[in-house]
PDB file of N, H, CA, C and O in Angstrom:
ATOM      1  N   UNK A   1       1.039 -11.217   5.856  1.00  0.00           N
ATOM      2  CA  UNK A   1       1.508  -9.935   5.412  1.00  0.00           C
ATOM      3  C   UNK A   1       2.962  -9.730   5.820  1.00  0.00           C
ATOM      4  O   UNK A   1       3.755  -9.072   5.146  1.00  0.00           O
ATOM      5  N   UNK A   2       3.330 -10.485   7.246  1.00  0.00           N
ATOM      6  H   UNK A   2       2.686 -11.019   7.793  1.00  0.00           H
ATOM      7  CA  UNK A   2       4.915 -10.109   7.716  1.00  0.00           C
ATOM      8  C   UNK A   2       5.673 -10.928   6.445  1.00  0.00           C
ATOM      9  O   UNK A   2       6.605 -10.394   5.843  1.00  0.00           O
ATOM     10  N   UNK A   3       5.238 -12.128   6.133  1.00  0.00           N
ATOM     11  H   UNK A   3       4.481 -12.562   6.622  1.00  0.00           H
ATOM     12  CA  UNK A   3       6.242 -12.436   5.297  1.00  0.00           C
ATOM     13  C   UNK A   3       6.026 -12.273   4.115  1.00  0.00           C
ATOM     14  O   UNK A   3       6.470 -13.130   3.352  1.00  0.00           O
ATOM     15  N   UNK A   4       5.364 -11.264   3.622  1.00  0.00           N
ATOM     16  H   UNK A   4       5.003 -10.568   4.242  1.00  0.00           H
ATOM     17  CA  UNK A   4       5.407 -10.295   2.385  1.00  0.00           C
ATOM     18  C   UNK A   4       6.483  -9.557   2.439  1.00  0.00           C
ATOM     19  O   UNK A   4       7.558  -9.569   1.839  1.00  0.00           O
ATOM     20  N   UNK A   5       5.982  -8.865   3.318  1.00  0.00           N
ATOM     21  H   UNK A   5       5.109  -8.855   3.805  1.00  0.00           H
ATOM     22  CA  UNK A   5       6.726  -7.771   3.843  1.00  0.00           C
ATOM     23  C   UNK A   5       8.427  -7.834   3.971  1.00  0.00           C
ATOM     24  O   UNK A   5       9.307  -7.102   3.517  1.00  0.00           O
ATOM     25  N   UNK A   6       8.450  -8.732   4.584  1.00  0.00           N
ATOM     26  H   UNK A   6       7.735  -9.326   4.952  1.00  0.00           H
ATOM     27  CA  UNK A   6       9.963  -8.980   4.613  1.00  0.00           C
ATOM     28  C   UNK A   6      10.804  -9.775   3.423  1.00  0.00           C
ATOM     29  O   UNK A   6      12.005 -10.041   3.390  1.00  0.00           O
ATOM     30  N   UNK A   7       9.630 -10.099   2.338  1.00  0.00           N
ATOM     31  H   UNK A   7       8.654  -9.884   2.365  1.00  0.00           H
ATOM     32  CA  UNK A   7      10.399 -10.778   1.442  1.00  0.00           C
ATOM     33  C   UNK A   7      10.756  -9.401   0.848  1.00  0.00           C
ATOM     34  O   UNK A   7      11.951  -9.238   0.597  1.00  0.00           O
ATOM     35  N   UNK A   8       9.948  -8.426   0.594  1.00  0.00           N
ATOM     36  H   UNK A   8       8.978  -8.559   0.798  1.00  0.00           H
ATOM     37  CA  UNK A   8       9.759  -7.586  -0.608  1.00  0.00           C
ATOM     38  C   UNK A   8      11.213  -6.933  -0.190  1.00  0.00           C
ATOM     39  O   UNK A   8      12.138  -6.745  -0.980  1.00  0.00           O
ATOM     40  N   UNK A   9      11.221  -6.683   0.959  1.00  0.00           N
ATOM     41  H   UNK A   9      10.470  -6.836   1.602  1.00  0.00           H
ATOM     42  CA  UNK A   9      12.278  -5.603   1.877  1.00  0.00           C
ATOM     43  C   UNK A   9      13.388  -6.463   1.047  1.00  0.00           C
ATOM     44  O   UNK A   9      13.991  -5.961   0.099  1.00  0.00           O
ATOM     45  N   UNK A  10      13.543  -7.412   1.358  1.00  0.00           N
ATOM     46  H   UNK A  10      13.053  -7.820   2.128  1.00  0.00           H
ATOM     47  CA  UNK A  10      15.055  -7.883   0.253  1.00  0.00           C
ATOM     48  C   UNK A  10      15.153  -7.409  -1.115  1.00  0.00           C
ATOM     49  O   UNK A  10      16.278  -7.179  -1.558  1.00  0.00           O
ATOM     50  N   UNK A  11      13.952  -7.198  -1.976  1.00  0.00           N
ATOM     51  H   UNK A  11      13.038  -7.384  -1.617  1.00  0.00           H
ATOM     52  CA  UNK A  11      14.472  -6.716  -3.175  1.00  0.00           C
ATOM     53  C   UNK A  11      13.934  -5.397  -3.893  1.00  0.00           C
ATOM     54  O   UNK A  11      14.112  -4.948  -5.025  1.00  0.00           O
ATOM     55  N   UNK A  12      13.138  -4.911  -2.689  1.00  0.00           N
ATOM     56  H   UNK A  12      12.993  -5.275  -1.769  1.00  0.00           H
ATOM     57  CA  UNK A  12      12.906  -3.245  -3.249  1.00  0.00           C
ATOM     58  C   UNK A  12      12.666  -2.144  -1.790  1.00  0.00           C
ATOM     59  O   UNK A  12      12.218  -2.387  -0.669  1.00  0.00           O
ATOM     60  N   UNK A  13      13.180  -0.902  -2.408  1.00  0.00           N
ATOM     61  H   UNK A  13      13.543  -0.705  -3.319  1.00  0.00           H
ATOM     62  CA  UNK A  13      13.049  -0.265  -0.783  1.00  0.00           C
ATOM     63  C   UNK A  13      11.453   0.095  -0.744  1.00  0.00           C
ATOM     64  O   UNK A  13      11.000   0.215   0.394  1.00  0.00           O
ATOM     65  N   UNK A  14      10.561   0.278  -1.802  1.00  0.00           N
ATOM     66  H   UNK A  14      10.929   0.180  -2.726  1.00  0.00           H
ATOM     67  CA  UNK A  14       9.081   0.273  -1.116  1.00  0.00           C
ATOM     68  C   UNK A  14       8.063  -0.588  -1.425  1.00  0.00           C
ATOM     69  O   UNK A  14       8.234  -1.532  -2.197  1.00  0.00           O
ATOM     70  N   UNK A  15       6.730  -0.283  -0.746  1.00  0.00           N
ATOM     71  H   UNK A  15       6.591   0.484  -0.119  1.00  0.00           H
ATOM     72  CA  UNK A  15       5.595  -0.885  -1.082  1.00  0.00           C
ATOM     73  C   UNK A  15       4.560  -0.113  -1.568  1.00  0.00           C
ATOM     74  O   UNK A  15       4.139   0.855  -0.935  1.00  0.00           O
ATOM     75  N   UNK A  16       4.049  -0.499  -2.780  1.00  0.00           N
ATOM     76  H   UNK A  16       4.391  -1.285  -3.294  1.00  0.00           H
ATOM     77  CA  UNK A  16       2.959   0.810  -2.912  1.00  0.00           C
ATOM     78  C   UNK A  16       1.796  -0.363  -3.109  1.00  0.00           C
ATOM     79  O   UNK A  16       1.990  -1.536  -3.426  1.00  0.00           O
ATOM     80  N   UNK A  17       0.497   0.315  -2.821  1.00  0.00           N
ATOM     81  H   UNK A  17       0.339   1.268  -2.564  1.00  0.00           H
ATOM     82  CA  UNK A  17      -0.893  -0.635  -2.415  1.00  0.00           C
ATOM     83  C   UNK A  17      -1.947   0.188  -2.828  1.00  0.00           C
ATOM     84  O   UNK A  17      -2.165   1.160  -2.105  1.00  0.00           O
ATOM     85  N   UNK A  18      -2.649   0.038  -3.806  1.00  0.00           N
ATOM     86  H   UNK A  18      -2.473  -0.752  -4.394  1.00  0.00           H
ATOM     87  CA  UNK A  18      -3.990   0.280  -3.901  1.00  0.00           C
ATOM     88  C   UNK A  18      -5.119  -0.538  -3.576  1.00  0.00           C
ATOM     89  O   UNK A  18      -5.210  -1.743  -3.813  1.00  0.00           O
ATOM     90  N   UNK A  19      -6.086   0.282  -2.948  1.00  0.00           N
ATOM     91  H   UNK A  19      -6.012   1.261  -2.756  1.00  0.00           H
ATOM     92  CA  UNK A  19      -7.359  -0.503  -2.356  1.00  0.00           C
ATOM     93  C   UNK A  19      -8.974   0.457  -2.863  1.00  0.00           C
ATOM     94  O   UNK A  19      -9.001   1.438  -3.607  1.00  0.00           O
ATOM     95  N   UNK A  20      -9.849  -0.028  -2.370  1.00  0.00           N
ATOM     96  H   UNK A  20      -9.827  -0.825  -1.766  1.00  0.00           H
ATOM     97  CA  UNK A  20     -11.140   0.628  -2.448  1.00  0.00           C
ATOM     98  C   UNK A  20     -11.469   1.166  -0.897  1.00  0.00           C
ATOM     99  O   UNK A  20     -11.155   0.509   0.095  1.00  0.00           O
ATOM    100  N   UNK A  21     -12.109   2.380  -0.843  1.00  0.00           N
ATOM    101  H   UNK A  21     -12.364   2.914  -1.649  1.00  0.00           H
ATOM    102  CA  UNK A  21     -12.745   2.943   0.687  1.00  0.00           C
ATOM    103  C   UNK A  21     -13.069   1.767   1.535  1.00  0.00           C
ATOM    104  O   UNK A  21     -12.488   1.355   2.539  1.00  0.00           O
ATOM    105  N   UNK A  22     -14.325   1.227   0.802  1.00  0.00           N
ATOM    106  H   UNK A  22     -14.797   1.562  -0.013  1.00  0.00           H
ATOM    107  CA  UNK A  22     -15.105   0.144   0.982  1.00  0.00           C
ATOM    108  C   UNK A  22     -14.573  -1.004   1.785  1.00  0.00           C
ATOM    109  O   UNK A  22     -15.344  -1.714   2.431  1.00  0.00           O
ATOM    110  N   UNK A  23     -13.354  -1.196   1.767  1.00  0.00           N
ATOM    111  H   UNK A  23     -12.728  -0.620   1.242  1.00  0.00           H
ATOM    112  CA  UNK A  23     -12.108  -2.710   2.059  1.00  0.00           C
ATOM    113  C   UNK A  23     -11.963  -1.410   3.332  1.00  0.00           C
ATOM    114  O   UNK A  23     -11.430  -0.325   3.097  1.00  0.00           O
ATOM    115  N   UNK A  24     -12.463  -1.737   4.470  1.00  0.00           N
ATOM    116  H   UNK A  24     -12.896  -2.618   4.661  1.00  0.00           H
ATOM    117  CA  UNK A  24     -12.413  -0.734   5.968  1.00  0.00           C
ATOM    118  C   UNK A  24     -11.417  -1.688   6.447  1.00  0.00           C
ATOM    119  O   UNK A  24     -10.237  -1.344   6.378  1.00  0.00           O
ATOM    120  N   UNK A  25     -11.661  -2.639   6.841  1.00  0.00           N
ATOM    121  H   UNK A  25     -12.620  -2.919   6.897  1.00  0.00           H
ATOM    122  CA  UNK A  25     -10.940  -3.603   7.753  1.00  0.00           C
ATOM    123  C   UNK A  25      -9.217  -3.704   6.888  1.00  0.00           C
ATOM    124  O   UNK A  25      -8.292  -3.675   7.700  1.00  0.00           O
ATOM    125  N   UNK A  26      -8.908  -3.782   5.813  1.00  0.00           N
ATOM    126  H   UNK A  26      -9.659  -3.806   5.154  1.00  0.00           H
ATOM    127  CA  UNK A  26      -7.909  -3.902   4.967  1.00  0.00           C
ATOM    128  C   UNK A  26      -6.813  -2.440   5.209  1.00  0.00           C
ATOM    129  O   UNK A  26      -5.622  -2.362   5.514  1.00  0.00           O
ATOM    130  N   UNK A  27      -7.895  -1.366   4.900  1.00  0.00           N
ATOM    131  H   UNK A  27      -8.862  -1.429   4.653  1.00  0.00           H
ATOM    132  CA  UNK A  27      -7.204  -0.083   5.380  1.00  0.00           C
ATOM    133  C   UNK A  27      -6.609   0.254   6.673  1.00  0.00           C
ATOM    134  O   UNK A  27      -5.657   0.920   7.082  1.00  0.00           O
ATOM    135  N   UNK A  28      -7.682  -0.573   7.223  1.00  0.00           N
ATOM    136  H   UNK A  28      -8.455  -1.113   6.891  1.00  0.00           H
ATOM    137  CA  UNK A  28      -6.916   0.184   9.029  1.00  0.00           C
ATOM    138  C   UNK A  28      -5.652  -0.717   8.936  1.00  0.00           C
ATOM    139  O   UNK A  28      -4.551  -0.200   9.127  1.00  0.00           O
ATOM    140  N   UNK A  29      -5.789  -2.382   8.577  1.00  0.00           N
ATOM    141  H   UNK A  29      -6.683  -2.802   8.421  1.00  0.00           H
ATOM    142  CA  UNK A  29      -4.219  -3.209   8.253  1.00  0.00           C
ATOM    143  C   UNK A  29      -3.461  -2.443   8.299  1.00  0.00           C
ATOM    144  O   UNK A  29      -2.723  -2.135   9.234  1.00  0.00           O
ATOM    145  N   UNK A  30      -3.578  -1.864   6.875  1.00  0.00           N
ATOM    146  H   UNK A  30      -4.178  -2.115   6.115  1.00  0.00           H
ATOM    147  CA  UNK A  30      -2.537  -0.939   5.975  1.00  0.00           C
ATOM    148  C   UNK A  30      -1.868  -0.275   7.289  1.00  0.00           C
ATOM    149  O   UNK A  30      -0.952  -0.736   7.972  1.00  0.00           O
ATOM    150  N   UNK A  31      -2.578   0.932   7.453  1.00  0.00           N
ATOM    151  H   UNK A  31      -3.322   1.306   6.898  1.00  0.00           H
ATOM    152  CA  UNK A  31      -2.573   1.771   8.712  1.00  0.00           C
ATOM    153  C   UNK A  31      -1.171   1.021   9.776  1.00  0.00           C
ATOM    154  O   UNK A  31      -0.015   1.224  10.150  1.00  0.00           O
ATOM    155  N   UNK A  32      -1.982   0.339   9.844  1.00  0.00           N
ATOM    156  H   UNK A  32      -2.921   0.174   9.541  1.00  0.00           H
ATOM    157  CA  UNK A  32      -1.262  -0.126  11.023  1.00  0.00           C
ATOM    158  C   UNK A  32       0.406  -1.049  11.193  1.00  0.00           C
ATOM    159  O   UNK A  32       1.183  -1.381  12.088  1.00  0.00           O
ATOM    160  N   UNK A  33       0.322  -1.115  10.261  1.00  0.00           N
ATOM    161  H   UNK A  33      -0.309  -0.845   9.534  1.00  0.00           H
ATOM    162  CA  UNK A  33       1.903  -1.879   9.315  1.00  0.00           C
ATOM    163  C   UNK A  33       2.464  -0.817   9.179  1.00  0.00           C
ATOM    164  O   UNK A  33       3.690  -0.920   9.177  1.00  0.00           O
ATOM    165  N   UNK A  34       1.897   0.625   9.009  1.00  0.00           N
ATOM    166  H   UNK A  34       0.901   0.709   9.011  1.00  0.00           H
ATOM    167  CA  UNK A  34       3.257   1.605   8.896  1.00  0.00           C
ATOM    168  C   UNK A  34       2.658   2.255   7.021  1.00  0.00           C
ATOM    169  O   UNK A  34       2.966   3.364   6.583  1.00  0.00           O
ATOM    170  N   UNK A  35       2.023   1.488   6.453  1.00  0.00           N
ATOM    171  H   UNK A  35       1.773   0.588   6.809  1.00  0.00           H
ATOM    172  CA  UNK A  35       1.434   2.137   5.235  1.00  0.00           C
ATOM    173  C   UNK A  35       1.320   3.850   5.311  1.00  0.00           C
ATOM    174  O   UNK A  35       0.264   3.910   5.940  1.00  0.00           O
ATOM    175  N   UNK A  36       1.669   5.122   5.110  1.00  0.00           N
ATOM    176  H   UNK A  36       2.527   5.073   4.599  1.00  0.00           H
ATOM    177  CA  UNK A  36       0.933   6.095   4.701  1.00  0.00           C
ATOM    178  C   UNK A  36       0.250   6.025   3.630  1.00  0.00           C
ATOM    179  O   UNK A  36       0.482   5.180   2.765  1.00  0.00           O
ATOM    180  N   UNK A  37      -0.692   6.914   3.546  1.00  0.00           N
ATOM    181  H   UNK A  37      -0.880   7.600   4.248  1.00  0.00           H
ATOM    182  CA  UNK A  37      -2.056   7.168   3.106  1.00  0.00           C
ATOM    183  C   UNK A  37      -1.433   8.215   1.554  1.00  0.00           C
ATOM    184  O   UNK A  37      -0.596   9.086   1.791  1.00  0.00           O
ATOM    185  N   UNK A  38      -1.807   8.062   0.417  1.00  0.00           N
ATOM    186  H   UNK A  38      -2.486   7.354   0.224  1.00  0.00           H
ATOM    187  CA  UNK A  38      -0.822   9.145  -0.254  1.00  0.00           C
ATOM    188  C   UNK A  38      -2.931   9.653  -0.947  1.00  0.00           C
ATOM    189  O   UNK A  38      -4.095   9.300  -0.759  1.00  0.00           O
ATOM    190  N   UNK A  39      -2.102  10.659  -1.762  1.00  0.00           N
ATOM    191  H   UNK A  39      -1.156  10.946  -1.915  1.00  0.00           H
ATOM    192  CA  UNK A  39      -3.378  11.734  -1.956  1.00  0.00           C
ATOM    193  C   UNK A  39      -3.743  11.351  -3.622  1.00  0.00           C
ATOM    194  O   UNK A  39      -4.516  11.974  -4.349  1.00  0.00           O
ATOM    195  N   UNK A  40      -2.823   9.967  -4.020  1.00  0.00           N
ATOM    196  H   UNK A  40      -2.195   9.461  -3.429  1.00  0.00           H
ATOM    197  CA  UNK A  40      -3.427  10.043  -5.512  1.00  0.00           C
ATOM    198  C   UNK A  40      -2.339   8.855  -5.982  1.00  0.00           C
ATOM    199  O   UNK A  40      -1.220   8.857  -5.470  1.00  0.00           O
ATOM    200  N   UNK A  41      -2.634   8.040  -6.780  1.00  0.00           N
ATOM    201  H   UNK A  41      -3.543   8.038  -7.197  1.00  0.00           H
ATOM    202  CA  UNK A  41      -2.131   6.802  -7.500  1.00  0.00           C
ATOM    203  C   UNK A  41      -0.850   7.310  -8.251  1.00  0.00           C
ATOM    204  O   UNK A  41      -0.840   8.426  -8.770  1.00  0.00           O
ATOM    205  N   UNK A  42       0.203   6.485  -8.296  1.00  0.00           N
ATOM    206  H   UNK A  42       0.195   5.578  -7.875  1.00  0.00           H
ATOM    207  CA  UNK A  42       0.856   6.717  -8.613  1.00  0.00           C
ATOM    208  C   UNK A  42       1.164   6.628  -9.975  1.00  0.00           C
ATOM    209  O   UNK A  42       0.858   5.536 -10.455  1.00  0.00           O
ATOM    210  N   UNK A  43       1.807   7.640 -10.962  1.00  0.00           N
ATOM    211  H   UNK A  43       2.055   8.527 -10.573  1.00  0.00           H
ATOM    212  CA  UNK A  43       1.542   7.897 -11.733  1.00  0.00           C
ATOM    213  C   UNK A  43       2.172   6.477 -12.958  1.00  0.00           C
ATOM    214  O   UNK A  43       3.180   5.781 -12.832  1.00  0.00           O
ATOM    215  N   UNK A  44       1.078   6.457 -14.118  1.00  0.00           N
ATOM    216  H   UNK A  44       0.259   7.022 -14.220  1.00  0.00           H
ATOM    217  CA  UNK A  44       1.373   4.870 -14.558  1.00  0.00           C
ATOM    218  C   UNK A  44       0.351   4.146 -13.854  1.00  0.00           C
ATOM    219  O   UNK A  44      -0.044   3.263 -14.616  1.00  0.00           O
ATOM    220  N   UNK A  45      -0.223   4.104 -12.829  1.00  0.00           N
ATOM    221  H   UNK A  45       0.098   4.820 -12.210  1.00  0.00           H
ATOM    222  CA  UNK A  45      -1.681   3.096 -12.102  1.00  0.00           C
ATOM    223  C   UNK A  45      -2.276   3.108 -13.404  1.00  0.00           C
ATOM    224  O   UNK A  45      -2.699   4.131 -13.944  1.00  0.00           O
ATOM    225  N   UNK A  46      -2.304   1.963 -13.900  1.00  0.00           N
ATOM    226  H   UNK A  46      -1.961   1.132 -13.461  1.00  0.00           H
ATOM    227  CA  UNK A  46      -4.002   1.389 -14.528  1.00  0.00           C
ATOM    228  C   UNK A  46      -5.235   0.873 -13.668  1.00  0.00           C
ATOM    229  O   UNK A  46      -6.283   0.496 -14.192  1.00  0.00           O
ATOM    230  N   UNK A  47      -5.065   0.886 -12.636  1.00  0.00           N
ATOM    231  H   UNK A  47      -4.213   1.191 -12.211  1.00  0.00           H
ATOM    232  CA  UNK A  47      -6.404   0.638 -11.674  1.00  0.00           C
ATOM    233  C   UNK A  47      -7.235   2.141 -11.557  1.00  0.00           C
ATOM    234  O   UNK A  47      -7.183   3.035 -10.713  1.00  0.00           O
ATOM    235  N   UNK A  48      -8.080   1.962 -12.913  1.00  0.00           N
ATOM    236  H   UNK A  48      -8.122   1.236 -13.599  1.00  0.00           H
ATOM    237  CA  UNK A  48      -9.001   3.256 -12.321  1.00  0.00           C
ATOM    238  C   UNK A  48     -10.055   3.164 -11.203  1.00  0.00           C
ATOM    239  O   UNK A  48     -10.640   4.160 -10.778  1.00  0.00           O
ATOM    240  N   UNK A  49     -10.297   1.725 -10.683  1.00  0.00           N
ATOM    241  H   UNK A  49      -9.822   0.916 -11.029  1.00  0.00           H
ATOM    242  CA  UNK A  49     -11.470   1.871 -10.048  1.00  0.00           C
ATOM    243  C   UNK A  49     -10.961   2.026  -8.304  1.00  0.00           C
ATOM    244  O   UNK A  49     -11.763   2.144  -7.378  1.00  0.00           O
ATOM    245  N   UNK A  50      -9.565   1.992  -8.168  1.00  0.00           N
ATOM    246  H   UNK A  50      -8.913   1.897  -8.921  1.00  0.00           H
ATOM    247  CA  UNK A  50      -9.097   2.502  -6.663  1.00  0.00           C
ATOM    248  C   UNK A  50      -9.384   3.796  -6.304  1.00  0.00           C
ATOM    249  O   UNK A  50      -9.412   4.775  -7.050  1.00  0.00           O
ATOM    250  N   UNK A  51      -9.593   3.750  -5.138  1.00  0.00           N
ATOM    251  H   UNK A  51      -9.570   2.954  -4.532  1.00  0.00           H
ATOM    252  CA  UNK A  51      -9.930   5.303  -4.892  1.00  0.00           C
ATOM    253  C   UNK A  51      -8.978   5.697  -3.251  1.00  0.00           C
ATOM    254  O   UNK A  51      -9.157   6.772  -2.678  1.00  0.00           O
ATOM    255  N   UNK A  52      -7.995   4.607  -2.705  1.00  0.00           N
ATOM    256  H   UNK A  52      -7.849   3.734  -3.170  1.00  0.00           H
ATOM    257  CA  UNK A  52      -7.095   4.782  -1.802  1.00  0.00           C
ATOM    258  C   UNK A  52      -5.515   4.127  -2.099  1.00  0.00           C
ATOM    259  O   UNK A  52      -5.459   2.983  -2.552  1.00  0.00           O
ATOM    260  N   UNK A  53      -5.015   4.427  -1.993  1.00  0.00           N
ATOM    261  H   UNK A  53      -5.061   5.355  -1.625  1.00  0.00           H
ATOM    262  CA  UNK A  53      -3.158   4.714  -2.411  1.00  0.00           C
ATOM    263  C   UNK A  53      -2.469   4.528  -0.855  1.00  0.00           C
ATOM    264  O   UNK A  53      -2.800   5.264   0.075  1.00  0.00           O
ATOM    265  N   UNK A  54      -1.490   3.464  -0.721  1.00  0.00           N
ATOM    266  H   UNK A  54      -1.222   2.867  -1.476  1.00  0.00           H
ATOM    267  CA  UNK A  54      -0.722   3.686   0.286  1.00  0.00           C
ATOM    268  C   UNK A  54       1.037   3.596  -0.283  1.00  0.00           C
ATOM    269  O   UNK A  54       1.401   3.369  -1.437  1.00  0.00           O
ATOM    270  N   UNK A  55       1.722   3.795   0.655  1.00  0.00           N
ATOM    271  H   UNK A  55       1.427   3.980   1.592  1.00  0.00           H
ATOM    272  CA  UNK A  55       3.089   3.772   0.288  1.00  0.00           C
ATOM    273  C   UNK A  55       3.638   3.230   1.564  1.00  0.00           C
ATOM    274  O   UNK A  55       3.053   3.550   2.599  1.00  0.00           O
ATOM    275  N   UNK A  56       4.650   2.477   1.630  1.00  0.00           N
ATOM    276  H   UNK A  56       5.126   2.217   0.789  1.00  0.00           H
ATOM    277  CA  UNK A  56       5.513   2.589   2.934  1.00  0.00           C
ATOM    278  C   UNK A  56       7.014   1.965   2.205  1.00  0.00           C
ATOM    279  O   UNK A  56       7.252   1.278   1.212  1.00  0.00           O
ATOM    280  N   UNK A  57       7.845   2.607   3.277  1.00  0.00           N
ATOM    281  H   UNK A  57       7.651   3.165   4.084  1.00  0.00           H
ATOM    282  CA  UNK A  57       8.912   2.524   3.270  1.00  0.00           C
ATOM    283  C   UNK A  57      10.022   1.048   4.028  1.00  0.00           C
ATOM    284  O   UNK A  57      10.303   0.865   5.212  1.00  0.00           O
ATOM    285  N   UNK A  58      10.320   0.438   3.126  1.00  0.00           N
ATOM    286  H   UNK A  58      10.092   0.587   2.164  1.00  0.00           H
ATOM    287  CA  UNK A  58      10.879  -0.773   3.472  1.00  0.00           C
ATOM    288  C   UNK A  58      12.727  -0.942   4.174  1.00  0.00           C
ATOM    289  O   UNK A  58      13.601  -1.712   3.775  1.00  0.00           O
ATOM    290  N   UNK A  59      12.786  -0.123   5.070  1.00  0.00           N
ATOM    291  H   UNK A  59      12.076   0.502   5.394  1.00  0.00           H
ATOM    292  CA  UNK A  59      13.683   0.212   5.485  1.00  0.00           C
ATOM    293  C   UNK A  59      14.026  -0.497   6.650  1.00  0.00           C
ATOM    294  O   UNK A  59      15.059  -0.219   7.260  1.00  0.00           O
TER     295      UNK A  59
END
């Protein structure tokens, strides 16, 4: 994930991540990398079957 992370940081300032409730162990990840939690997919998502949204800032 760090060297996701740091590739992406070179060519965009964020990360946005959809997951399912269900993926527990994946979420707390998220969590813990600095991901916030957002309240709804961003608009344009064709993944109807997500039901958790993160964002973080690649700064």
């Amino acid at each position: 994930m760090k060297v996701a992370l740091d590739f992406a940081k070179e060519h965009y300032t964020h990360c946005y991540l959809e997951t399912v409730k269900i993926l527990q162990t994946a979420n707390l990840l998220y969590s813990k990398l600095g991901f916030q939690q957002l309240d709804r997919a961003l608009d344009g998502s064709e993944h109807n079957v997500m039901d958790v949204w993160y964002m973080k800032e690649l700064s």
